[in-house]
LUMTI-646919 format. One record per residue (C-alpha): z, x, y; residue in three letters. Coordinates in steps of 0.2 Angstrom, whole numbers, plus 5000, padded with zeros to 4 digits. Layout:
<sites>
ZXYALA ...
</sites>
This chain:
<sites>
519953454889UNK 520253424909UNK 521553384916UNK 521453214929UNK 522753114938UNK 522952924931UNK 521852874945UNK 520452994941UNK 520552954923UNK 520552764928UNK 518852784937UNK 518152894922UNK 518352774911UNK 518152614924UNK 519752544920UNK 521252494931UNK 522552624931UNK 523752534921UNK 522452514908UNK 522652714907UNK 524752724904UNK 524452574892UNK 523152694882UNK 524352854885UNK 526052744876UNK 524852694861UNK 524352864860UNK 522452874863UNK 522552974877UNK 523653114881UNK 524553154896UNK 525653314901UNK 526953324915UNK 526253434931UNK 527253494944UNK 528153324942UNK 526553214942UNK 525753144927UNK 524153204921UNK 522853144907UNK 521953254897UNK 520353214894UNK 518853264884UNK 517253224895UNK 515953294884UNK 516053104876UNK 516353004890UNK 516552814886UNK 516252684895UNK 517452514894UNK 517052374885UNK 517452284904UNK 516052404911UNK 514752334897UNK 515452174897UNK 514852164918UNK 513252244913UNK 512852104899UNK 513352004915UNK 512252084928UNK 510852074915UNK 511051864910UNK 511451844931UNK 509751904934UNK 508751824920UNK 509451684925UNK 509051674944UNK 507251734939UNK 507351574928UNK 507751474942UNK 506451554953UNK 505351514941UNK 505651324940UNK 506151314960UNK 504051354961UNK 503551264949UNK 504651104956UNK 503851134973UNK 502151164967UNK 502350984962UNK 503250944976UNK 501650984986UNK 500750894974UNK 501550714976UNK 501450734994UNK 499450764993UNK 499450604982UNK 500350494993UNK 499450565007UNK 497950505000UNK 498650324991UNK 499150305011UNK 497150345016UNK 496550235009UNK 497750095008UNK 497450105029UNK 495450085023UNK 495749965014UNK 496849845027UNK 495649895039UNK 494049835029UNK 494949675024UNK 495349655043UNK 493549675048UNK 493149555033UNK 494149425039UNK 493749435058UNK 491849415050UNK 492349285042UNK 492949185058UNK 491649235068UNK 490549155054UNK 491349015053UNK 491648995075UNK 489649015073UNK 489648865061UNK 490548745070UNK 489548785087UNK 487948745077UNK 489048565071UNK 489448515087UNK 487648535095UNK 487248445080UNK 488248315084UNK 488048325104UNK 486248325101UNK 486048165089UNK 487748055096UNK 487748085115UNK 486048115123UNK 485948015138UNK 487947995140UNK 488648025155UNK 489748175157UNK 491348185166UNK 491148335177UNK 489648485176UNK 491048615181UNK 492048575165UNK 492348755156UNK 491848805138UNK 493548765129UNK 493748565136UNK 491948555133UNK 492148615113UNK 493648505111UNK 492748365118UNK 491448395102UNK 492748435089UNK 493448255094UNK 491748185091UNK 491448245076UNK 493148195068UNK 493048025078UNK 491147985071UNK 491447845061UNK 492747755073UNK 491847585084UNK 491647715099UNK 489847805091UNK 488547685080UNK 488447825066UNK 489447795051UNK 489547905034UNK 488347865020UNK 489947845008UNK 490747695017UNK 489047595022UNK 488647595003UNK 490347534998UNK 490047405009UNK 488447355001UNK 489447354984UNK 487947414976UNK 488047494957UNK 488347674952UNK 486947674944UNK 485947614961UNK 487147714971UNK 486647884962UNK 484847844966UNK 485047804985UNK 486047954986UNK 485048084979UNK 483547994992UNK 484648035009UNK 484848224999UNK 482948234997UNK 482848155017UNK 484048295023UNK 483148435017UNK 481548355027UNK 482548355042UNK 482548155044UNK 483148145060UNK 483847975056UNK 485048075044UNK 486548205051UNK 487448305040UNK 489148355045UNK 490048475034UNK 489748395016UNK 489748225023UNK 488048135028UNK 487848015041UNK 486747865048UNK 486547755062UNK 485847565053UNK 485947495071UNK 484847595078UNK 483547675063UNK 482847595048UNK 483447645031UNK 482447515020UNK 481247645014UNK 482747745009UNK 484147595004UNK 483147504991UNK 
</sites>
């Protein structure tokens, strides 16, 4: 047996010192009276540890299973962290490919279509308004297209001798019957390229005062 002060005896066994004089009044450990100062007696050949001391190991032990736990997840949560961000990275790619691809679809589309209209209107320029005068020769590009987009939508009025082929059979009043075959003529005269016939857009036009149509109206 050794003799220890309560403090010594406290951190032998990892306990608080009052822990020790509660352990000496029940008896499980004994003390003696030295020089005035209370000593313990105690047998270190079987030193015990608390049940506080393995209580804070079982601690220690869970505390650091359970950080490695969250290691664990903390990588895998960023692993698909980096993953999403690849995805969206690439959803953004090509969405911008795509916008640019429909952009360059729809510019093509006009400059089709601008192409179009020219090829109208010197159509039109061409077969309504040879020999009349213009205005001014130093006119620009822009007053002279609007000029031809009013012909063309002004090419039935009194001002021009062409009128569509739709309204100068309703006049005629003929049958639907006779009307289906005069029709499908002017298609067959079109495709020949009769200059007495235009084509504007869909519609097809004539001019009766100035061609003869009997070969075709009959």
């Amino acid at each position: 047996m050794k003799k220890m002060s309560v403090a010594d005896a406290a951190a032998f066994f990892g306990v608080s010192r009052e822990a020790i004089h509660n352990r000496i009044r029940r008896g499980s450990l004994k003390s003696i009276m030295s020089d005035g100062v209370k000593m313990v007696l105690v047998d270190e050949t079987t030193p015990k540890k608390s049940p506080k001391s393995r209580q804070s190991a079982r601690v220690s032990s869970n505390d650091e299973r359970y950080y490695k736990l969250l290691e664990a997840q903390n990588a895998k949560l960023q692993e698909r962290v980096e993953t999403l961000e690849n995805e969206t990275r690439t959803l953004r790619d090509q969405k911008e490919q795509m916008l640019i691809e429909e952009r360059q679809k729809i510019e093509q589309i006009y400059r089709d279509k601008d192409e179009q209209l020219k090829n109208i209107l010197n159509t039109l320029s061409s077969k309504f308004m040879l020999g009349a005068p213009l205005e001014s020769q130093e006119e620009d590009d822009d007053t002279l297209e609007a000029e031809m987009i009013e012909v063309e939508e002004c090419v039935t009025q009194e001002s021009s001798e062409a009128v569509s082929l739709k309204r100068y059979l309703k006049k005629e009043k003929f049958s639907d019957k006779k009307l289906k075959k005069i029709e499908k003529r002017f298609k067959k005269a079109v495709k020949s390229d009769d200059e007495r016939v235009v084509v504007v857009g869909k519609k097809i036009y004539i001019e009766p005062k100035k061609y003869d149509y009997s070969d075709l109206i009959k």
